[in-house]
C-alpha positions as CSV (number, residue, x, y, z in Angstrom):
1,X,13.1,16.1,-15.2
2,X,16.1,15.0,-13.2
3,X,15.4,15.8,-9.7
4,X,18.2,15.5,-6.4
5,X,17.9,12.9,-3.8
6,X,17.7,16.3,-1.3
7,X,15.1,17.7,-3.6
8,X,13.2,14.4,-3.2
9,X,13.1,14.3,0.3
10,X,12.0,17.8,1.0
11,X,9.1,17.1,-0.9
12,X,8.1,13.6,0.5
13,X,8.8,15.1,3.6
14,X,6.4,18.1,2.9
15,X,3.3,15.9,2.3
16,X,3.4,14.8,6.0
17,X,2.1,18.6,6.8
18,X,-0.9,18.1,9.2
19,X,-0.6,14.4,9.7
20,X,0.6,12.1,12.1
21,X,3.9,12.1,11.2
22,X,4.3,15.5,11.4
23,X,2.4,15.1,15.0
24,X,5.5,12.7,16.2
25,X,8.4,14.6,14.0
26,X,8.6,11.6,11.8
27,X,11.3,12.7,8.4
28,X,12.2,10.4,6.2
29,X,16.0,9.9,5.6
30,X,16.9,8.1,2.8
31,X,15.7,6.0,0.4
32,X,16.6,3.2,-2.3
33,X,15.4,1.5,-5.0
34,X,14.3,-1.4,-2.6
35,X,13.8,0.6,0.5
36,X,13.0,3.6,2.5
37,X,14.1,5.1,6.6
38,X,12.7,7.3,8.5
39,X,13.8,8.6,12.1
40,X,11.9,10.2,14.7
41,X,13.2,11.8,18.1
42,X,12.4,10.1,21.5
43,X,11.6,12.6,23.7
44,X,8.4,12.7,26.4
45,X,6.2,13.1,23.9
46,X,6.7,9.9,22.7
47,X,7.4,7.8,26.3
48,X,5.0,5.7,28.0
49,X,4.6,7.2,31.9
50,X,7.8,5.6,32.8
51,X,9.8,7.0,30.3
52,X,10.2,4.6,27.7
53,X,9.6,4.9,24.3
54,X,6.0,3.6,23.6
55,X,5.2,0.7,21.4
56,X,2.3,2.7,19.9
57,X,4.8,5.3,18.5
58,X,7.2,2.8,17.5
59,X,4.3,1.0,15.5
60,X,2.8,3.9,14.2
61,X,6.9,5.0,12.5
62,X,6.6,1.3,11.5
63,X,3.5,1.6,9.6
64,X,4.3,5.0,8.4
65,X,7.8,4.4,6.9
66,X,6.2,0.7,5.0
67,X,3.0,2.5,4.1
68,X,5.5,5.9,2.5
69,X,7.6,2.8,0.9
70,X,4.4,1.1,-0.6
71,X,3.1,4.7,-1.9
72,X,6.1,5.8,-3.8
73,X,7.2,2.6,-5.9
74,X,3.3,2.2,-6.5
75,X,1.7,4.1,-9.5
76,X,-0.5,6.7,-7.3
77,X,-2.0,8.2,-10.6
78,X,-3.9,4.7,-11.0
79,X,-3.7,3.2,-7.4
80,X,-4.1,4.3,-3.9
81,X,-2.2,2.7,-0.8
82,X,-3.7,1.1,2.8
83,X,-2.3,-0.4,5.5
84,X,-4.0,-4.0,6.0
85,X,-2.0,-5.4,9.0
86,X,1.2,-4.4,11.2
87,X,2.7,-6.4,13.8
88,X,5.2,-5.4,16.0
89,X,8.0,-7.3,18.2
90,X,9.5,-4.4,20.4
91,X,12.9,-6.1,22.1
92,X,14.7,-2.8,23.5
93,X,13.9,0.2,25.3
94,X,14.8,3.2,24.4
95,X,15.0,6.6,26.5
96,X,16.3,9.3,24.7
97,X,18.1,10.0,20.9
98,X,16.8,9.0,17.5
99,X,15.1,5.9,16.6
100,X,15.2,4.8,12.8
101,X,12.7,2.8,10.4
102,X,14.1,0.8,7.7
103,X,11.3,-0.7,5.6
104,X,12.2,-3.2,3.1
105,X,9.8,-5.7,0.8
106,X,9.3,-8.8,1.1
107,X,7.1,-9.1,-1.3
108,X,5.7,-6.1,-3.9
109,X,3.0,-7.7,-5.9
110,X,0.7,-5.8,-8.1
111,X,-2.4,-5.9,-5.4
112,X,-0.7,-6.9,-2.2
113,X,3.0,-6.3,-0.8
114,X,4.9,-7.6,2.4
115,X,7.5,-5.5,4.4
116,X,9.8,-6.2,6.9
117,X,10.5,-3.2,9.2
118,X,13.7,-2.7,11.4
119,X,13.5,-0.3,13.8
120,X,17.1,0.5,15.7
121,X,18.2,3.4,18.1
122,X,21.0,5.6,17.0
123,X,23.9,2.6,18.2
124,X,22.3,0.7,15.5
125,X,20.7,-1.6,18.0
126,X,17.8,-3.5,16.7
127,X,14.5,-2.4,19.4
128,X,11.7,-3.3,17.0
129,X,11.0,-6.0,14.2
130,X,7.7,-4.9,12.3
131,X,5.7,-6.2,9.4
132,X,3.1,-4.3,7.5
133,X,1.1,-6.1,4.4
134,X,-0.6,-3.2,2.2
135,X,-2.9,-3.4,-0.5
136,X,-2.8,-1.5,-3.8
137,X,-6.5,-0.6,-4.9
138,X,-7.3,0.9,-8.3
139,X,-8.4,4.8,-7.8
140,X,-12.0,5.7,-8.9
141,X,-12.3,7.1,-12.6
């Protein structure tokens, strides 16, 4: 079954029903055969009390767009995905727009995998440098 890139998207975009992505309009944009973006809106629901975007919600895209990447090029009939570890280096404020997640690997081993997360505002300025590390762990028959 051949399926559209658009097609693919509305339906990896469906599963975040309910969730915290849906919670902080988190979509995912595009995707590769090595990576995976997401965007999600700065408005006041996502500012610390002086208006800023918050490092929270900026780690919590981060983790969402590496963990989405970690789930989809792993086999989820056999394996389930979790988050082990995120860091996050936030170098620019941000006010107002769109802020996008582009998760790449670094490493994609059968157990464990490594990404490297860029996180830039809609100038294509870089505000956040993330890495997550996930685990693959085999599903219970």
């Amino acid at each position: 079954m051949n399926i559209s890139k658009t097609e693919m998207l509305a339906q990896a975009n469906a599963t975040s029903k309910n969730t915290l992505m849906e919670t902080l309009n988190i979509e995912i944009v595009d995707f590769g055969d090595d990576f995976l973006i997401a965007r999600m809106p700065v408005t006041s629901r996502v500012h610390q009390p002086d208006g800023v975007l918050h490092g929270g919600a900026t780690a919590a895209l981060a983790e969402s767009v590496g963990s989405f990447a970690s789930h989809i090029f792993t086999d989820t009939d056999k394996m389930f995905v979790r988050g082990l570890e995120i860091t996050a280096n936030h170098l620019k404020s941000v006010t107002e727009g769109f802020v996008y997640a582009k998760a790449t690997f670094l490493h994609k081993g059968r157990t464990t995998q490594l990404l490297d997360i860029r996180v830039t505002d809609e100038a294509n300025n870089l505000v956040s440098i993330c890495r997550l590390s996930t685990i693959s762990l085999p599903k219970k028959k």
